[in-house]
PQR file with spaces between the fields and no chain letter, atoms N, CA, C, O and H, PARSE charges and radii, in Angstrom:
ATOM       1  N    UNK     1       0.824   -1.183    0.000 -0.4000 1.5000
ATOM       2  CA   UNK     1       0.000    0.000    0.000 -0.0000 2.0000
ATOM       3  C    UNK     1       0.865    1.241    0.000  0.5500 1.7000
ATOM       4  O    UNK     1       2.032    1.135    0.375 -0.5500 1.4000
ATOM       5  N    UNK     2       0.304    2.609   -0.457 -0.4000 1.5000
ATOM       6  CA   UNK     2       1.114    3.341   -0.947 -0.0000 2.0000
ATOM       7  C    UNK     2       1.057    4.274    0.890  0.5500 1.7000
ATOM       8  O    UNK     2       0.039    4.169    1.575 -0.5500 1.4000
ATOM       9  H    UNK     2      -0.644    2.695   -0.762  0.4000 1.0000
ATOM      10  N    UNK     3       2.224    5.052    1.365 -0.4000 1.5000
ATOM      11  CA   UNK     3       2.393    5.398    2.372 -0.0000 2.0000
ATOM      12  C    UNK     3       1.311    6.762    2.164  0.5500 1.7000
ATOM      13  O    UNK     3       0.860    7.328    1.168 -0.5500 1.4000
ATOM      14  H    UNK     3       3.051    5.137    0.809  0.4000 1.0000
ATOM      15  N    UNK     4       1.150    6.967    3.685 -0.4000 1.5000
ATOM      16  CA   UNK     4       0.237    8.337    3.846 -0.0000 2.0000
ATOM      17  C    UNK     4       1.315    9.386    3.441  0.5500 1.7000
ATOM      18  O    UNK     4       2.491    9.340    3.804 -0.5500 1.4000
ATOM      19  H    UNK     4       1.516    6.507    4.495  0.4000 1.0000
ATOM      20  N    UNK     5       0.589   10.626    2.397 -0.4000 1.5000
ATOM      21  CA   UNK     5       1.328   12.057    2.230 -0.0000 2.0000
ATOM      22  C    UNK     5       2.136   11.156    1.327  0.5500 1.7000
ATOM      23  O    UNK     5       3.301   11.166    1.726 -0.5500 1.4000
ATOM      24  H    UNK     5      -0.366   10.662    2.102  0.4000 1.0000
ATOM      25  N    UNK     6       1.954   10.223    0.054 -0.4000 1.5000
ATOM      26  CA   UNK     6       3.023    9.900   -0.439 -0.0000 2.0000
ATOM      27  C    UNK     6       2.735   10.817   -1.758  0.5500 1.7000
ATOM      28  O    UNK     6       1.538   11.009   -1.972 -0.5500 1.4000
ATOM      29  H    UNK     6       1.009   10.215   -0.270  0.4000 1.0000
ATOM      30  N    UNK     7       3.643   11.406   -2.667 -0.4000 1.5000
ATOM      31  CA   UNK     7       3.832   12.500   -3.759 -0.0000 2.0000
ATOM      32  C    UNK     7       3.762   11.624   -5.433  0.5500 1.7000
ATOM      33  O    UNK     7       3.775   12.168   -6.538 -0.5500 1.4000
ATOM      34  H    UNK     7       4.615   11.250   -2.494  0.4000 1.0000
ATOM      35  N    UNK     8       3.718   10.731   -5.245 -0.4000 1.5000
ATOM      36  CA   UNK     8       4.079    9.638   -6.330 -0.0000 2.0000
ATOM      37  C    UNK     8       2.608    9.334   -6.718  0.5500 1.7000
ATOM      38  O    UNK     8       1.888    8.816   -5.864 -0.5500 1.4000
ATOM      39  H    UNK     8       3.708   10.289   -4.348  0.4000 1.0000
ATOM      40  N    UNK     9       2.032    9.667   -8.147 -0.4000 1.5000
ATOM      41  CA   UNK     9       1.070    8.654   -8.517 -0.0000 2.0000
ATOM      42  C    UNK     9       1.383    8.132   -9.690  0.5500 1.7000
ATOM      43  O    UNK     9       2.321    8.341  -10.459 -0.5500 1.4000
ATOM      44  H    UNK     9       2.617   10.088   -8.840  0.4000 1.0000
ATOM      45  N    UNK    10       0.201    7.214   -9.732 -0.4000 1.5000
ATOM      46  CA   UNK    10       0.304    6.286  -10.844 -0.0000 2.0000
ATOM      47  C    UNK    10      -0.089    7.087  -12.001  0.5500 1.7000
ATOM      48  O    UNK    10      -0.838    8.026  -11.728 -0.5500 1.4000
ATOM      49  H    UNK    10      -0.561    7.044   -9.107  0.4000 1.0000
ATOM      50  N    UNK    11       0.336    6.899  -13.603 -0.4000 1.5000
ATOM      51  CA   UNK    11      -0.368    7.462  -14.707 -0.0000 2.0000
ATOM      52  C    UNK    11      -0.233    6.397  -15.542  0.5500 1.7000
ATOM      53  O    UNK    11       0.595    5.583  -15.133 -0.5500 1.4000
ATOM      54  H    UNK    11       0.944    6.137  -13.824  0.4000 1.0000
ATOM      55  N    UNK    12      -0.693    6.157  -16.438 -0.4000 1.5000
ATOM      56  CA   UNK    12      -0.983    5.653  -17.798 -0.0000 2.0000
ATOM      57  C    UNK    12      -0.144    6.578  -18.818  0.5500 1.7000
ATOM      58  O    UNK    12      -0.210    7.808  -18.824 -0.5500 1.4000
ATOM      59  H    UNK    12      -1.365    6.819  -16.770  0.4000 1.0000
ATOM      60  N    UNK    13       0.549    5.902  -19.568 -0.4000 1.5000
ATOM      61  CA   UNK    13       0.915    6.818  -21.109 -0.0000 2.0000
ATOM      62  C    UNK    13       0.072    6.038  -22.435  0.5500 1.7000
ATOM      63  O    UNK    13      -0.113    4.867  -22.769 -0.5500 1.4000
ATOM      64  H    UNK    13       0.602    4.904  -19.564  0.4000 1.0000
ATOM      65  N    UNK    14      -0.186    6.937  -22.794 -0.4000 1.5000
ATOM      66  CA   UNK    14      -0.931    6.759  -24.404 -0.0000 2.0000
ATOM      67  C    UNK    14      -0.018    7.271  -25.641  0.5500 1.7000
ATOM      68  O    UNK    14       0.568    8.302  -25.972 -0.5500 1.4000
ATOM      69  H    UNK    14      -0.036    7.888  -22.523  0.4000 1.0000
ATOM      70  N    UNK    15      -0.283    5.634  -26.258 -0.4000 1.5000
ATOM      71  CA   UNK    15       0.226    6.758  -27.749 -0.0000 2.0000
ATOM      72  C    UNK    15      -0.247    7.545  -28.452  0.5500 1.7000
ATOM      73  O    UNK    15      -1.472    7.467  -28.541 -0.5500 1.4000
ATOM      74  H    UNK    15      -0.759    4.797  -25.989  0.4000 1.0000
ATOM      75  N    UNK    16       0.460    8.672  -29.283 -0.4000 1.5000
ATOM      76  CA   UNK    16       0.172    9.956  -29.660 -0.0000 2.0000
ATOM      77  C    UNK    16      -0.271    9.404  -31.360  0.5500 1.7000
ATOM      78  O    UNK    16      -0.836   10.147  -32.163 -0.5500 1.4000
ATOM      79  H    UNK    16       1.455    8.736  -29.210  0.4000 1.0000
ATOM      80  N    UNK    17       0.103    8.054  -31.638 -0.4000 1.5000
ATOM      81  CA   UNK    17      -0.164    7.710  -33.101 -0.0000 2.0000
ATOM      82  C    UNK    17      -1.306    6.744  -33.274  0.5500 1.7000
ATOM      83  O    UNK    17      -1.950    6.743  -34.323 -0.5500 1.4000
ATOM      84  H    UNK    17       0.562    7.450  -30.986  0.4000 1.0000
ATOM      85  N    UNK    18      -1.587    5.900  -32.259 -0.4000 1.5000
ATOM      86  CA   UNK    18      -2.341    4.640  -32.523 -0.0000 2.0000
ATOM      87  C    UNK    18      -3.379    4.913  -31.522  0.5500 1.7000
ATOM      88  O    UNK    18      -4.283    4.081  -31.451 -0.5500 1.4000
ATOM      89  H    UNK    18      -1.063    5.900  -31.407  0.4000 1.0000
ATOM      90  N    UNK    19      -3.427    6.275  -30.464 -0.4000 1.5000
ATOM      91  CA   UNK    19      -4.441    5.945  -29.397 -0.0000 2.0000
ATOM      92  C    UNK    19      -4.152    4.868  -28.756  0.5500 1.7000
ATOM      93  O    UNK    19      -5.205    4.238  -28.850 -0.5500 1.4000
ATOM      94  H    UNK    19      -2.692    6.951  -30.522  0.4000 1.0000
ATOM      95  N    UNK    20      -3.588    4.366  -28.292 -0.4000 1.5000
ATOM      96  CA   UNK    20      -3.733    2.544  -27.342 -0.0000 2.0000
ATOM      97  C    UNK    20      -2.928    3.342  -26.304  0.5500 1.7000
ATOM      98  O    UNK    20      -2.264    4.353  -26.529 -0.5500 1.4000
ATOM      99  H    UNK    20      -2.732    4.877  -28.215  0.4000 1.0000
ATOM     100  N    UNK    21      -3.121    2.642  -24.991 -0.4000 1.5000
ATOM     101  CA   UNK    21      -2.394    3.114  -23.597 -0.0000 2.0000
ATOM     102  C    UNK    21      -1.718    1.278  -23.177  0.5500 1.7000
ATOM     103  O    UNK    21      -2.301    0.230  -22.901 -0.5500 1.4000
ATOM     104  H    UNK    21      -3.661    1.821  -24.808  0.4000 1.0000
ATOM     105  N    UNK    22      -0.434    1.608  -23.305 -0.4000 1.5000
ATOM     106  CA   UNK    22      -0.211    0.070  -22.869 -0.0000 2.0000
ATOM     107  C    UNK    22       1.199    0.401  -21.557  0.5500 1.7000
ATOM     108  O    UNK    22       1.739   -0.368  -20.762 -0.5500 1.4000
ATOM     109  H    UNK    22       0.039    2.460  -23.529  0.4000 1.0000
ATOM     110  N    UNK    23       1.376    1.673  -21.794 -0.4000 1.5000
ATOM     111  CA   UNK    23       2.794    1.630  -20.439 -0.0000 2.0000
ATOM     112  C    UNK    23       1.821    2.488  -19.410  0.5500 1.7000
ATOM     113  O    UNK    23       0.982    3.320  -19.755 -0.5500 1.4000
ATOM     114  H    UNK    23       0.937    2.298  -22.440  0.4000 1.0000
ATOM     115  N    UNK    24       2.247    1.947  -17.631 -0.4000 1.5000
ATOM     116  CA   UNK    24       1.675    2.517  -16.595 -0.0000 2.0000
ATOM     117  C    UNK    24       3.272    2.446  -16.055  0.5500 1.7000
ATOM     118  O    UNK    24       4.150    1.693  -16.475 -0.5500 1.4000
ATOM     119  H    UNK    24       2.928    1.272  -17.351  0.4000 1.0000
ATOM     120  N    UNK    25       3.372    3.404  -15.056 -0.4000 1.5000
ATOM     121  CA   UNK    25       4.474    4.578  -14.180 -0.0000 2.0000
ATOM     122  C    UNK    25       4.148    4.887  -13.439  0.5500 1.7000
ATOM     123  O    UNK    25       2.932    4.702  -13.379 -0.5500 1.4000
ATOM     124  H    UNK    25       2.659    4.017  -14.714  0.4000 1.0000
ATOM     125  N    UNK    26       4.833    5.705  -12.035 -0.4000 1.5000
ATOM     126  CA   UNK    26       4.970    6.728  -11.521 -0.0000 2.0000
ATOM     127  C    UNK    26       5.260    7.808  -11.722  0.5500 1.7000
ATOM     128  O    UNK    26       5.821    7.944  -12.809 -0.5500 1.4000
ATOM     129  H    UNK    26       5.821    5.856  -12.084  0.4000 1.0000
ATOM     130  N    UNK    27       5.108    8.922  -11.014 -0.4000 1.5000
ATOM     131  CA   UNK    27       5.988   10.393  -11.443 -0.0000 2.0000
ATOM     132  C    UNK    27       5.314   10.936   -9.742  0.5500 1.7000
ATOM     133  O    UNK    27       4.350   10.639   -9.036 -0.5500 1.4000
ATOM     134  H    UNK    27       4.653    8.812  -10.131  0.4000 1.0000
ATOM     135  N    UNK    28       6.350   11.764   -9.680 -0.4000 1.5000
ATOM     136  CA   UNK    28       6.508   12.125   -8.409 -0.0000 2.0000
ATOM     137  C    UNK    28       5.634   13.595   -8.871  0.5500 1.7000
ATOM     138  O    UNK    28       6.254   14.137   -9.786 -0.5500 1.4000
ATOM     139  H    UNK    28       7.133   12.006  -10.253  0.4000 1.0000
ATOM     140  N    UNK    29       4.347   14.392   -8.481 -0.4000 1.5000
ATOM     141  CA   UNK    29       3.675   15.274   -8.956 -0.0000 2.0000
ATOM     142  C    UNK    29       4.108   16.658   -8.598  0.5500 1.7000
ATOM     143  O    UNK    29       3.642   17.697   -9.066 -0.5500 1.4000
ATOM     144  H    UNK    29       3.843   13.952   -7.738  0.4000 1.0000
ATOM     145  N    UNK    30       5.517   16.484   -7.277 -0.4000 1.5000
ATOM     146  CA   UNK    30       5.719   17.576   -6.719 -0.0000 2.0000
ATOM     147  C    UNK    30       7.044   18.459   -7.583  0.5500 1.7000
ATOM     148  O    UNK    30       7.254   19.665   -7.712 -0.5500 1.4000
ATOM     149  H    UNK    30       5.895   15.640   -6.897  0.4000 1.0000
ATOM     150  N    UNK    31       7.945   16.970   -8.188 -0.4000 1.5000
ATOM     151  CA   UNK    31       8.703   17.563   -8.768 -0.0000 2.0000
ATOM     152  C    UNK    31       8.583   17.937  -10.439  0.5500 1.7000
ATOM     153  O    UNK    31       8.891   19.051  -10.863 -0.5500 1.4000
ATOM     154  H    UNK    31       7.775   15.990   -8.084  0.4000 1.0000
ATOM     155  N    UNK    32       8.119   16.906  -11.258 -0.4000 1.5000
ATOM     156  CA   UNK    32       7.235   17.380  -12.852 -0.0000 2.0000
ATOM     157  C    UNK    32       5.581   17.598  -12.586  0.5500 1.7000
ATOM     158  O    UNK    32       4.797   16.700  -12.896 -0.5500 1.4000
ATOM     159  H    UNK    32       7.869   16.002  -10.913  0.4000 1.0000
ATOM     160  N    UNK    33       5.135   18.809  -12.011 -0.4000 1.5000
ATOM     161  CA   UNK    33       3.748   19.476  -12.282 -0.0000 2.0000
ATOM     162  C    UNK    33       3.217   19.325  -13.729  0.5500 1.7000
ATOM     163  O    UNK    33       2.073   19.641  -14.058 -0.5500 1.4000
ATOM     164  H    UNK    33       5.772   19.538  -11.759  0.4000 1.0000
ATOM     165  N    UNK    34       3.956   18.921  -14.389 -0.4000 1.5000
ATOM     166  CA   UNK    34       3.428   19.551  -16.058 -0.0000 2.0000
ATOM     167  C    UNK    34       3.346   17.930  -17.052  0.5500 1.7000
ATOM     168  O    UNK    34       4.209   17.165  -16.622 -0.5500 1.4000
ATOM     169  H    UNK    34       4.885   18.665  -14.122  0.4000 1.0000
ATOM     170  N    UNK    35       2.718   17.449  -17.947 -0.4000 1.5000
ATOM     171  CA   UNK    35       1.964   16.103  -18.368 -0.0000 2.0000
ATOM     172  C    UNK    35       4.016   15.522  -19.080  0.5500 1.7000
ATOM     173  O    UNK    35       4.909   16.115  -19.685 -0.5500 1.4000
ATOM     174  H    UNK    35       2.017   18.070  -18.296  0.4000 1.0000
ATOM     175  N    UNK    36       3.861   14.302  -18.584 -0.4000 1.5000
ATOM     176  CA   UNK    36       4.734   13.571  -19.115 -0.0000 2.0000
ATOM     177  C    UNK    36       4.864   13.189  -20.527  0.5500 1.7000
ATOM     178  O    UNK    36       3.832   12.873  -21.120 -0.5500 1.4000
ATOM     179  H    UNK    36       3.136   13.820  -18.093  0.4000 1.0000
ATOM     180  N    UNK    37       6.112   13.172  -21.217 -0.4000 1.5000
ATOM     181  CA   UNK    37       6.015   12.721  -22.269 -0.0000 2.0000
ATOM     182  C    UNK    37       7.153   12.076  -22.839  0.5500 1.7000
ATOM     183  O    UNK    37       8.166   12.720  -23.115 -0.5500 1.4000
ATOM     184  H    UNK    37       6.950   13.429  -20.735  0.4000 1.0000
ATOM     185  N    UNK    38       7.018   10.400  -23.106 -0.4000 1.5000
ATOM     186  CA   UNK    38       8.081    9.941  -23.448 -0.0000 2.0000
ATOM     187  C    UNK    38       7.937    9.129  -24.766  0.5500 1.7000
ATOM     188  O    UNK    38       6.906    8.683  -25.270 -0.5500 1.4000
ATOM     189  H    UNK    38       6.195    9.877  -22.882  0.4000 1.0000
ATOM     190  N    UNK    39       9.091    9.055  -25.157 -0.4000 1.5000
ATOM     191  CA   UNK    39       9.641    7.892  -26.809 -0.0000 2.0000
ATOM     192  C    UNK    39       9.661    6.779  -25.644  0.5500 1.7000
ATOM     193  O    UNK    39      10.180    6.692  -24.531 -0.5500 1.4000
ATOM     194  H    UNK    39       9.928    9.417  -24.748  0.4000 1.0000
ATOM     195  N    UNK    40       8.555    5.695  -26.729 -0.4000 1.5000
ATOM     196  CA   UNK    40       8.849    4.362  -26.045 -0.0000 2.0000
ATOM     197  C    UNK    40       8.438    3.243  -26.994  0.5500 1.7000
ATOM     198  O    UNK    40       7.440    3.542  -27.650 -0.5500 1.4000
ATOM     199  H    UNK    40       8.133    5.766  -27.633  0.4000 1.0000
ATOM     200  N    UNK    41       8.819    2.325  -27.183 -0.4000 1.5000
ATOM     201  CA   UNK    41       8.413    1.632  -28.234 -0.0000 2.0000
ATOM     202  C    UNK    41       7.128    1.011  -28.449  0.5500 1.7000
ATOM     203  O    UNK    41       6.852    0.589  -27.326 -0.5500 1.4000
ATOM     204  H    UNK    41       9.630    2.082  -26.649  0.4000 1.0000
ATOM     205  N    UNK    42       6.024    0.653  -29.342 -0.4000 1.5000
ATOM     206  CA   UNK    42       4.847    0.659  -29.122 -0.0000 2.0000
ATOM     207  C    UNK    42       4.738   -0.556  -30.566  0.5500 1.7000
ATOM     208  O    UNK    42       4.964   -0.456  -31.773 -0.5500 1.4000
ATOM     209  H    UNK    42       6.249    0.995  -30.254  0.4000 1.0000
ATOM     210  N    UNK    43       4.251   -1.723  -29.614 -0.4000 1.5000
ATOM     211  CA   UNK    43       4.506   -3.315  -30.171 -0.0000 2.0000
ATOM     212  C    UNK    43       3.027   -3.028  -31.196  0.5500 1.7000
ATOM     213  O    UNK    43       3.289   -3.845  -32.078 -0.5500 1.4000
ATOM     214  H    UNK    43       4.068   -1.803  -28.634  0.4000 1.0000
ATOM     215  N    UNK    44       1.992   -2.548  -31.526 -0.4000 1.5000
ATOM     216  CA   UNK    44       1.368   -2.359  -32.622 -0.0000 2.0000
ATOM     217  C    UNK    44       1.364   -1.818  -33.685  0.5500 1.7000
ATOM     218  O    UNK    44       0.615   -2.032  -34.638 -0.5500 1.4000
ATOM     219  H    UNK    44       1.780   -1.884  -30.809  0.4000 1.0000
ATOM     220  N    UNK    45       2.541   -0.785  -33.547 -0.4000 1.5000
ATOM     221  CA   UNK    45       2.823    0.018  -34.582 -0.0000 2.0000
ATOM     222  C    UNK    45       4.743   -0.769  -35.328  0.5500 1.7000
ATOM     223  O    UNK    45       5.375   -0.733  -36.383 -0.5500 1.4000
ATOM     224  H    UNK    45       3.149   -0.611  -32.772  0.4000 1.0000
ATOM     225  N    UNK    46       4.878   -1.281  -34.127 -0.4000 1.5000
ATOM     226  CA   UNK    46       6.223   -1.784  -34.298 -0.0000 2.0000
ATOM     227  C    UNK    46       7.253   -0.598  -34.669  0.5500 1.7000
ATOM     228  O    UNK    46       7.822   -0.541  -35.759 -0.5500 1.4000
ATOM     229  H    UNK    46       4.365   -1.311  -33.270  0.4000 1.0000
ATOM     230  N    UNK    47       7.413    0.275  -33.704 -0.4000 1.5000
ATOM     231  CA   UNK    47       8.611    1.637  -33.459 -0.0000 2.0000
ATOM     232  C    UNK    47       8.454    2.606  -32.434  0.5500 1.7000
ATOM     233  O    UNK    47       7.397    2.902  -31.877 -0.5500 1.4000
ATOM     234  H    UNK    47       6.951    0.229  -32.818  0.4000 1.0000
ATOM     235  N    UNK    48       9.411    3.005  -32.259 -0.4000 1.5000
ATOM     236  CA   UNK    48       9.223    3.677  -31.561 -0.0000 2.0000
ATOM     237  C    UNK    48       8.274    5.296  -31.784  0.5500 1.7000
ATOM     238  O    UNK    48       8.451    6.031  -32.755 -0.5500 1.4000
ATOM     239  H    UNK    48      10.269    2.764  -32.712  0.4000 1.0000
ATOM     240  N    UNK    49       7.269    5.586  -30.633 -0.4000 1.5000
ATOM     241  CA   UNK    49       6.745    6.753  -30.994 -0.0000 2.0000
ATOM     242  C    UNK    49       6.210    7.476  -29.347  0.5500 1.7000
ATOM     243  O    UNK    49       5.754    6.843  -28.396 -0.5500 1.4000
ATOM     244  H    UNK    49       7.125    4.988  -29.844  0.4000 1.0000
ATOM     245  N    UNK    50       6.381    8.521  -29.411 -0.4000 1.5000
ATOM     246  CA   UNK    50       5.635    9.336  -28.438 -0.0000 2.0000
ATOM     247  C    UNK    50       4.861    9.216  -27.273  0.5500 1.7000
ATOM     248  O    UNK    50       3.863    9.921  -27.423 -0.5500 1.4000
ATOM     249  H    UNK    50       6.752    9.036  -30.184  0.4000 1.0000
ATOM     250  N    UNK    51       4.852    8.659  -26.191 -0.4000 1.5000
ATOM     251  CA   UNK    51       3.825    8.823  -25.854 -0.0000 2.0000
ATOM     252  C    UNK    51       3.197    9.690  -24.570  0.5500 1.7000
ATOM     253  O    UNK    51       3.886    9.873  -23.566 -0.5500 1.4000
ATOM     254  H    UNK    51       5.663    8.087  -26.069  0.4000 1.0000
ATOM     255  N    UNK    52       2.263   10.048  -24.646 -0.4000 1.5000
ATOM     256  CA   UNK    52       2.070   10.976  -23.360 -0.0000 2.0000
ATOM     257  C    UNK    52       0.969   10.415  -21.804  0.5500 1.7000
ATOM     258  O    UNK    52       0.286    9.402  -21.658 -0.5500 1.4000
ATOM     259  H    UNK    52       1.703    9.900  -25.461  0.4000 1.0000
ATOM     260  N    UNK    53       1.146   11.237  -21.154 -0.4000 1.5000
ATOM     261  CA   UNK    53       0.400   11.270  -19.846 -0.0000 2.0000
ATOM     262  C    UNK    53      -1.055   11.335  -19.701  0.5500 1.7000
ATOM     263  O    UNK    53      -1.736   12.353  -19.827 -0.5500 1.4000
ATOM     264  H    UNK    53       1.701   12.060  -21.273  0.4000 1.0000
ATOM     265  N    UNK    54      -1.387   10.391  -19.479 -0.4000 1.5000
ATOM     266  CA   UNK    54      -3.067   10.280  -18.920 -0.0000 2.0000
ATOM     267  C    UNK    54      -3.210   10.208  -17.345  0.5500 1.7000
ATOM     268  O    UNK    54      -2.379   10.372  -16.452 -0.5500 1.4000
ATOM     269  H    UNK    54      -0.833    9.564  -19.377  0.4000 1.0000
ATOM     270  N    UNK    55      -4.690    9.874  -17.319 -0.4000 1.5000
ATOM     271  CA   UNK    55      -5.074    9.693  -15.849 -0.0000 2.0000
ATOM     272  C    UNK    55      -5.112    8.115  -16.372  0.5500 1.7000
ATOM     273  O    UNK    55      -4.959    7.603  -17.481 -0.5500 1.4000
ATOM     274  H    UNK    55      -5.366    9.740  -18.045  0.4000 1.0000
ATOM     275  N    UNK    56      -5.366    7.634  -15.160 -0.4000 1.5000
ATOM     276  CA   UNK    56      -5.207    6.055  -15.101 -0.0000 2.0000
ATOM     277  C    UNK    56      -6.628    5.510  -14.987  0.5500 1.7000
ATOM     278  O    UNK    56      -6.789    4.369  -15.422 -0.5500 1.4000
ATOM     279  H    UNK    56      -5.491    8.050  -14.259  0.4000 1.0000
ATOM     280  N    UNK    57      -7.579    6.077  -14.523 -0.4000 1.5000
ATOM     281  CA   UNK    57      -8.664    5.681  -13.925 -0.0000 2.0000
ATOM     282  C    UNK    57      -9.637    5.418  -15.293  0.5500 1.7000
ATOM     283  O    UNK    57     -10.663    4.742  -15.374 -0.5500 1.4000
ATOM     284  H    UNK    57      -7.448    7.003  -14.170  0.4000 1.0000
ATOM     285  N    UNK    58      -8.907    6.231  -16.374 -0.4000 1.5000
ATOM     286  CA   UNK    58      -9.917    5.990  -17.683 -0.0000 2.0000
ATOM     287  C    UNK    58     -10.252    4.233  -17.944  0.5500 1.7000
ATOM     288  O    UNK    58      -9.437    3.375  -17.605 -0.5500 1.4000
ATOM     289  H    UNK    58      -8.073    6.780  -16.309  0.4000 1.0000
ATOM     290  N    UNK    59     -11.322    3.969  -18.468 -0.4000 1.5000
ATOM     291  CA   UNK    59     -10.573    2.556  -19.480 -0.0000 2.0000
ATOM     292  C    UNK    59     -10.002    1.866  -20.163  0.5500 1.7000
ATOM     293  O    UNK    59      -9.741    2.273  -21.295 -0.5500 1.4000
ATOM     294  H    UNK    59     -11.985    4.666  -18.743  0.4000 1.0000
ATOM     295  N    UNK    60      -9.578    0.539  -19.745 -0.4000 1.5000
ATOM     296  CA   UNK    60      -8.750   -0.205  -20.275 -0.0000 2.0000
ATOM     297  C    UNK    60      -8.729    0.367  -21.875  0.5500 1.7000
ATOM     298  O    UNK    60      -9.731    0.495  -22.578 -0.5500 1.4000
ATOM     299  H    UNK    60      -9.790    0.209  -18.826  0.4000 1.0000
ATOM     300  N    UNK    61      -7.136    0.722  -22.326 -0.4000 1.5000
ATOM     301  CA   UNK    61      -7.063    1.220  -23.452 -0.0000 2.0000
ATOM     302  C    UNK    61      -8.030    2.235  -24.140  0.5500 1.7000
ATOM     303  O    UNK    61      -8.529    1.951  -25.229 -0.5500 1.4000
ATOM     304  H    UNK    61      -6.321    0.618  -21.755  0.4000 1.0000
ATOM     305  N    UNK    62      -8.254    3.226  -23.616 -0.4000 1.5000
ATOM     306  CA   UNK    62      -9.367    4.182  -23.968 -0.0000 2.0000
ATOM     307  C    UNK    62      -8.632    5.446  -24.305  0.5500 1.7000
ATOM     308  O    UNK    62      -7.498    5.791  -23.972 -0.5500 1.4000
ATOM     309  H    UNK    62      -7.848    3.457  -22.731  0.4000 1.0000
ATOM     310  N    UNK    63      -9.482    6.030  -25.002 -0.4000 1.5000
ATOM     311  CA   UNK    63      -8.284    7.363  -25.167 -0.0000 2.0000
ATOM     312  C    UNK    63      -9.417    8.523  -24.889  0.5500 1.7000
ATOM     313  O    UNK    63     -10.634    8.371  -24.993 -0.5500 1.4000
ATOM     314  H    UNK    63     -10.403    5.750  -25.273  0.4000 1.0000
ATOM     315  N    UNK    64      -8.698    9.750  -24.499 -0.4000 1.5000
ATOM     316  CA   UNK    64      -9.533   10.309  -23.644 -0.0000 2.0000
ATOM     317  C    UNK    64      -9.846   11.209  -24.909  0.5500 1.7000
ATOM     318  O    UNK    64      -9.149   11.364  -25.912 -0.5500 1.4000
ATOM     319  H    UNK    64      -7.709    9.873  -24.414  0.4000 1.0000
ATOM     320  N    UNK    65     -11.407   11.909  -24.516 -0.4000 1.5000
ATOM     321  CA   UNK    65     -11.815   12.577  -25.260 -0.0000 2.0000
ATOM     322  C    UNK    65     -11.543   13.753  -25.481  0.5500 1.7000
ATOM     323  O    UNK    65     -11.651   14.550  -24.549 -0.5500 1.4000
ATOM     324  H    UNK    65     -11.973   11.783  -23.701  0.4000 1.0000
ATOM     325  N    UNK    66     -11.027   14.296  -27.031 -0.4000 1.5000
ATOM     326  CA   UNK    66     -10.837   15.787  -27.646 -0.0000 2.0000
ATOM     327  C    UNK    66     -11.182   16.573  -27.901  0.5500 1.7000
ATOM     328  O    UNK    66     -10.449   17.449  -28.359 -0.5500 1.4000
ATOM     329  H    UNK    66     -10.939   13.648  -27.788  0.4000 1.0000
């Protein structure tokens, strides 16, 4: 279980090309305030591409609405 007053949550990253969310993380919220964004390789598209910061609580592979 995660400690009381702990700074760390969980996020989801989504890709920026295919919509699919398949990597989950931490990030500490006190020290990057601002949406994550990393190159990571993404096994449907087969390469590497973009992906950014969601909330986690969405659904399984859902992409949030624009």
């Amino acid at each position: 279980m995660a400690k009381r007053g702990d700074k760390r949550k969980i996020i989801g990253l989504i890709s920026e090309e295919s919509g699919e969310r398949i990597y989950y993380t931490t990030k500490n919220t006190m020290n990057t305030p601002d949406k994550l964004s990393l190159r990571k390789y993404s096994p449907k598209l087969r390469r590497h591409v973009v992906f950014t910061e969601t909330k986690k609580n969405l659904g399984r592979n859902e992409a949030p609405k624009r």
